[in-house]
C-alpha positions as CSV (number, residue, x, y, z in Angstrom):
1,X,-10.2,21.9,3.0
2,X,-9.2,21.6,-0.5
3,X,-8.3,17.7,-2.1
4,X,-4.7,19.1,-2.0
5,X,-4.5,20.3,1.5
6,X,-6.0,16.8,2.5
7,X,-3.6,15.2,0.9
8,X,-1.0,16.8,1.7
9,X,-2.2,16.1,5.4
10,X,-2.7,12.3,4.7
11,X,1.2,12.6,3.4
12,X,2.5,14.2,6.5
13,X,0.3,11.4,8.7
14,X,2.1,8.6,7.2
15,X,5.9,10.4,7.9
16,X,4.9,10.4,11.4
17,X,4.4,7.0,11.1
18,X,7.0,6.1,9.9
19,X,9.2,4.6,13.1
20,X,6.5,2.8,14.4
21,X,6.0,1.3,11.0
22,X,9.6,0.2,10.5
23,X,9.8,-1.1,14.2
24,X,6.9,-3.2,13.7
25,X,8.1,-4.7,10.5
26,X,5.4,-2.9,8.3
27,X,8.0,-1.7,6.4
28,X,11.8,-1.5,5.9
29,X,13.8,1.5,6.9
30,X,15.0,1.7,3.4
31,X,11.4,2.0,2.5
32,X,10.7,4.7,4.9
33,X,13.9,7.0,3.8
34,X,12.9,6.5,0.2
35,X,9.4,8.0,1.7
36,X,11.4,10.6,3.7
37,X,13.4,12.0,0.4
38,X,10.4,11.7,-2.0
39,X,10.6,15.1,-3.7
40,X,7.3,15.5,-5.3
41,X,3.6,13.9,-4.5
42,X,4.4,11.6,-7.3
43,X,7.6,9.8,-5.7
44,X,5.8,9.9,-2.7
45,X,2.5,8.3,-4.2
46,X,4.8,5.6,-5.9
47,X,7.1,5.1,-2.8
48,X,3.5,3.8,-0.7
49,X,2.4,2.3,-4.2
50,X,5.0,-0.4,-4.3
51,X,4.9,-1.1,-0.2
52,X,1.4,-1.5,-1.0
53,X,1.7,-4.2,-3.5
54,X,4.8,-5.7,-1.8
55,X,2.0,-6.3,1.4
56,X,-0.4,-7.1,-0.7
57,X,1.0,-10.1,-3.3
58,X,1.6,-12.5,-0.7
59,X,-2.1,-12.5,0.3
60,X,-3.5,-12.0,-3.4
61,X,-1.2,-14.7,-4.3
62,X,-3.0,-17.6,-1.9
63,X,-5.9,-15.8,-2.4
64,X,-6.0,-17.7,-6.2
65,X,-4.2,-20.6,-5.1
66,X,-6.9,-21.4,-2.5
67,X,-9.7,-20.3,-5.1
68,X,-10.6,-17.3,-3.7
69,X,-10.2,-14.9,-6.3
70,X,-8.8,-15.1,-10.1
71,X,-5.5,-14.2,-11.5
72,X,-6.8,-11.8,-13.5
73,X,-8.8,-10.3,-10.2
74,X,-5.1,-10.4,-8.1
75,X,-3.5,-9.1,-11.1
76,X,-6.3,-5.9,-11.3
77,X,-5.9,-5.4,-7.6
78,X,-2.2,-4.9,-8.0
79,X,-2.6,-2.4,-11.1
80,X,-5.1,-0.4,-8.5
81,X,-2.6,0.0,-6.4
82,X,0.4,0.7,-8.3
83,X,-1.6,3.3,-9.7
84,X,-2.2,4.8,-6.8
85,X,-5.5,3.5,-5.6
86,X,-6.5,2.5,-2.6
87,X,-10.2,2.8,-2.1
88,X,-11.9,1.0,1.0
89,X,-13.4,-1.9,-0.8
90,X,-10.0,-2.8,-1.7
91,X,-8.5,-2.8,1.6
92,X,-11.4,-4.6,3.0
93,X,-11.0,-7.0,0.7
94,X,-7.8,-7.6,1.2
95,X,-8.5,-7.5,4.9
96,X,-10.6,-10.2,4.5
97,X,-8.1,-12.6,2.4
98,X,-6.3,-13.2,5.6
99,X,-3.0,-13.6,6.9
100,X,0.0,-13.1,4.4
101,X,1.3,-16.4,5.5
């Protein structure tokens, strides 16, 4: 299977999702119809980019208020994944920040 065809598989995954993710408040239904419409990999890829960072400032945020990390290392993680990165030691890192709250 071709990087394409698996991402284009990873993509269809996450539309699936996509009900189960608004009803559990992992996202907003405006969220998921901006996913729905995305014309092109790239609106798509920058649709998940910015639920990504929206999930993931809250955390990075007390993160360096309780010492935990720098601004600069919050402010790196956020680029990552506005650019469309989202490699496992980030999400394990973030994991392991805790609760948003």
């Amino acid at each position: 299977m071709t990087e394409s065809q698996k991402e284009a598989k990873r993509r269809a995954r996450l539309v699936e999702r996509l009900d189960k993710m608004v009803t559990s408040g992992r996202m907003t239904e405006a969220e998921a119809a901006r996913i729905r419409a995305a014309g092109d990999t790239a609106e798509f890829d920058a649709a998940v980019g910015e639920i990504r960072v929206r999930h993931a400032t809250p955390r990075l945020a007390a993160a360096v208020e309780q010492g935990k990390m720098t601004q600069v290392d919050a402010d790196t993680a956020v680029e990552q994944l506005r650019a469309g990165e989202h490699p496992r030691s980030l999400r394990a890192h973030l994991r392991g920040l805790g609760s948003r709250h």
